[in-house]
N, C-alpha and C positions, 0 to 999 in steps of 0.2 A: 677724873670725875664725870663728863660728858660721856664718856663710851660706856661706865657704867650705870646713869641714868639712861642711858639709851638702855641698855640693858633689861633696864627695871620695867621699863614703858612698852618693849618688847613681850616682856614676862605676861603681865598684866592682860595686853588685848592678847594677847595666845589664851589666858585663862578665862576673858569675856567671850571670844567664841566660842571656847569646848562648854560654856556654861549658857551658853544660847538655847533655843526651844530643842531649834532643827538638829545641833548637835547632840541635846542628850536624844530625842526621837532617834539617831541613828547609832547613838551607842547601844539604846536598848534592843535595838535590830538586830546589832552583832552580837548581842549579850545571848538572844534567842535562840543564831545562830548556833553559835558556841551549848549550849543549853541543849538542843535539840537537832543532832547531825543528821536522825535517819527520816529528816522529813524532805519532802519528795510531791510530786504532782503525777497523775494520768491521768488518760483520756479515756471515755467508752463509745463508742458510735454505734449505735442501734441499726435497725434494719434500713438503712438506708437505698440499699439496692432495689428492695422490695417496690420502695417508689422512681426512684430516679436512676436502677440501674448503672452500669459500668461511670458515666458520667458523675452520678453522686459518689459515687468512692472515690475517685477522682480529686473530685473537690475536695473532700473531709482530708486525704492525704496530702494536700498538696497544702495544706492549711498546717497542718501538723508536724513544723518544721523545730519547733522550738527545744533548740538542744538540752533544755534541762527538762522538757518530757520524759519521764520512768519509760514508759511503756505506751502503748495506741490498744487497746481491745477493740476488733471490729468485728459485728455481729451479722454473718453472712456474706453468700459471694453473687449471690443470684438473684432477679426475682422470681414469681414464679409463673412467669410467661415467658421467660426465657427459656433457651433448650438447656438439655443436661449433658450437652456432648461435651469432650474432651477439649474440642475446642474454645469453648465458654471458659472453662478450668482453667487451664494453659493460660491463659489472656490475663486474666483474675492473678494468676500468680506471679507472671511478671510483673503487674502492676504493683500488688505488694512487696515485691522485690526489690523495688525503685522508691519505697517512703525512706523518707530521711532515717525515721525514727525505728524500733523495734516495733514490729506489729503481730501480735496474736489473732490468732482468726477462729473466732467463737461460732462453728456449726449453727445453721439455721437449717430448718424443717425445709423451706422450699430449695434451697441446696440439694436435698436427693430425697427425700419421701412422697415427693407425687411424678419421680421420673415413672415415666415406661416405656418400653420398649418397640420396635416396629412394627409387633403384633399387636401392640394396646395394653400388655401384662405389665405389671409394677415390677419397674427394674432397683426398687430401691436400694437393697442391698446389694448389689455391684457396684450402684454409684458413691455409695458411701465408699465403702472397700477402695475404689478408683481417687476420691477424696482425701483418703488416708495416704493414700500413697503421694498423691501430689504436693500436699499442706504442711504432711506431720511427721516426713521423712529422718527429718534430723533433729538431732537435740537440741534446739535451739529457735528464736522466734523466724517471724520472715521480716523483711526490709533491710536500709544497708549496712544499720547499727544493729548487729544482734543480740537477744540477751538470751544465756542459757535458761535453758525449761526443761524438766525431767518429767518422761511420760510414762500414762499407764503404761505404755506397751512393753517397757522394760522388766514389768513381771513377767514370768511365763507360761503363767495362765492364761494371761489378756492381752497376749502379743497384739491384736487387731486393734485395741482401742486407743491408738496415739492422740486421737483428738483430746482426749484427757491428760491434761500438764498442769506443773504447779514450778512456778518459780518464786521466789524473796528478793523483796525489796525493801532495806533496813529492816524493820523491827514487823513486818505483814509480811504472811504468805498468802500469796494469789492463787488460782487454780480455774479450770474451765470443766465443765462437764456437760456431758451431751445432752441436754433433755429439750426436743426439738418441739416447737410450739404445736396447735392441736394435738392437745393431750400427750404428748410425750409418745406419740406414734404410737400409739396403741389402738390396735383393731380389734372392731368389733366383730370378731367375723369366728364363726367354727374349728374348732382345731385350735393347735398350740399357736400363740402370738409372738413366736420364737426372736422376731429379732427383738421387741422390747423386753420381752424376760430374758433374752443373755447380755443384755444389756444394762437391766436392772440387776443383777447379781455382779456386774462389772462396776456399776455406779456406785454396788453398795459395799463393795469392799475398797474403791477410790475415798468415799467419804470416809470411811475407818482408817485409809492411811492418812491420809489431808493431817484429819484431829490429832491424830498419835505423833505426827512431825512438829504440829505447832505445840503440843505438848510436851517434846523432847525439845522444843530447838525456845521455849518460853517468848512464842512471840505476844505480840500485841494485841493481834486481829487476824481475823482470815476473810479472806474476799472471795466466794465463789460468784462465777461466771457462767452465764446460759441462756440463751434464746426463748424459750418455753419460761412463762411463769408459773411457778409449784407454790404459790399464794405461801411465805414461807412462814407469817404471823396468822395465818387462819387458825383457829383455836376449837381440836374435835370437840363436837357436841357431844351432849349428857343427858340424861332423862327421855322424857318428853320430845324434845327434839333432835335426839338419835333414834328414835323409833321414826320419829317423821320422816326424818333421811332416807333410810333404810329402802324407802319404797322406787322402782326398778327407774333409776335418774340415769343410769348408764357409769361405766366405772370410770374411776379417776387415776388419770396416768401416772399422776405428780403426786399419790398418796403417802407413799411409802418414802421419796425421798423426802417430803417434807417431813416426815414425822422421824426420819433420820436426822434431819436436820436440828430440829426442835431438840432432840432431844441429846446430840454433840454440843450443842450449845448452851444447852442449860448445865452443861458438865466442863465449858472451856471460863476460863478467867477473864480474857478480853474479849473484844466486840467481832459478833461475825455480820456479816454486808455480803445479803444477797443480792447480784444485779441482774437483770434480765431486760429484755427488749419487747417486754410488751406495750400493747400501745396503749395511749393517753387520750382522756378525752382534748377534745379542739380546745386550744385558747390555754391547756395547760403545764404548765412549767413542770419538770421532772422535780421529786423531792425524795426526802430518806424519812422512812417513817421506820422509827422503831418501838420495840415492846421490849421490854428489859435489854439484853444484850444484843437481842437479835433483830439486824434491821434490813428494811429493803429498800430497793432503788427501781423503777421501770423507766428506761429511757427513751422507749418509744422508739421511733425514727431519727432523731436526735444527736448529738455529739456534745458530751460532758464533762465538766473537768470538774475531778478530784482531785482534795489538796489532802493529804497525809500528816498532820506532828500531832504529840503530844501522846497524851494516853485515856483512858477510858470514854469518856463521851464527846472528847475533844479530837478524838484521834480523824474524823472521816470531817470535812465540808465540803459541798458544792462551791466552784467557780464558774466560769463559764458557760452557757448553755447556749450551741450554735443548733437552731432550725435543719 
């Protein structure tokens, strides 16, 4: 009889702890778990070279150690009082070669749009080209955990534009496309504006395969990635104040893919999140402002973390946001 009241008495506080606060809080953790496998965290770090140079990448990767990190997007290699020589490159890539975690490396405009060369002539397109070859060589991210990425360049029309990949993670497709800040590199100048129109004809069959993938593959969400902000919730004018417009403001680089944009997404199911690295006024906190499905993110200089579960309005939040 005692070893079976012991028994009983056993039974009992085994049943008072699993019925405790803290116990069911952590059953419903696991129950989450269970509930929702393909949720997931990353990171984006904005232009942070721009101000602090090799040092601030530095920092932001040496921080970005945490093994259950998705992915690191890092938004440029340079700033742009740096040189654009090879050696700059080289350096930059070893360092990304050395983060814990997988890192993508989202082209910025001061990365190679205002190089030039020992006469003083814009060498931009070489260095792009030089860029490609160092960053976006292989199918897959940089750092010392790789994750596969599959690039434009695999079509063989647009062999040149590796900087364009899309990789998944659970239930999101990711994806980076080039649209480099001031205007999407677009010159105002005489003649054909040849490297951003074969580039916008590259961007715009990239955006038509992006949508058709996550429409065959029924994801969630899609996240595009890029430097340049192409204001993806600006809403074209009508009436009155499309005649206003009209009058000679100079063209808009980001026209065409926004309105690409806008108009994939008012035709996909789940949430699309655009981010980019434009800057923020002083004193403000990065946030996601969306207009029906389509939302946006500017991180500024910044290093931010996304959390990933669930689905429709729940799918994308803000965690941490390192200066």
């Amino acid at each position: 009889m005692p070893a079976r009241r012991s028994f009983l008495v056993a039974s009992l506080l085994a049943a008072a702890v699993l019925a405790a606060p803290g116990a069911a809080r952590d059953r419903k953790k696991a129950a989450e778990v269970v509930k929702d496998p393909d949720a997931h965290h990353f990171a984006v770090v904005g232009h942070r070279a721009l101000e602090g140079g090799e040092a601030a990448l530095k920092e932001v990767l040496a921080e970005a150690k945490d093994e259950d990190l998705a992915f690191l997007v890092v938004t440029g290699i340079k700033g742009e009082q740096e040189a654009c020589g090879d050696r700059v490159y080289q350096k930059r890539r070893d360092l990304f070669d050395k983060a814990a975690r997988p890192v993508i490396l989202s082209l910025s405009g001061s990365d190679w749009t205002g190089c030039r060369n020992s006469a003083g002539r814009t060498n931009a397109i070489e260095r792009l080209n030089r860029l490609r070859e160092l960053f976006y060589g292989e199918p897959e991210s940089l750092g010392k955990d790789k994750l596969p990425v599959t690039r434009l360049s695999s079509s063989p029309r647009f062999r040149s534009y590796a900087e364009n990949a899309h990789w998944q993670v659970g239930k999101v497709l990711y994806a980076t496309i080039n649209l480099p800040a001031a205007n999407n590199h677009y010159l105002p100048a005489a003649g054909r504006n040849s490297e951003y129109e074969d580039r916008a004809v590259a961007n715009r069959f990239w955006l038509n395969r992006l949508f058709a993938i996550a429409k065959q593959d029924k994801v969630d969400a899609v996240v595009l990635f890029a430097e340049g902000n192409m204001q993806p919730l600006l809403q074209p004018a009508n009436g009155l104040r499309a005649l206003l417009q009209r009058t000679p403001t100079g063209h808009d680089g980001f026209a065409d893919t926004r309105r690409q944009v806008q108009m994939q997404a008012a035709k996909f199911r789940g949430r699309v999140l655009v981010v980019d690295s434009a800057g923020l006024p002083k004193d403000t906190r990065p946030g996601i402002e969306w207009r029906g499905n389509l939302g946006h993110l500017s991180v500024g200089a910044h290093a931010v973390e996304l959390r990933v579960a669930g689905k429709g309005e729940n799918v994308f939040s803000l965690g941490d946001v390192m200066r």
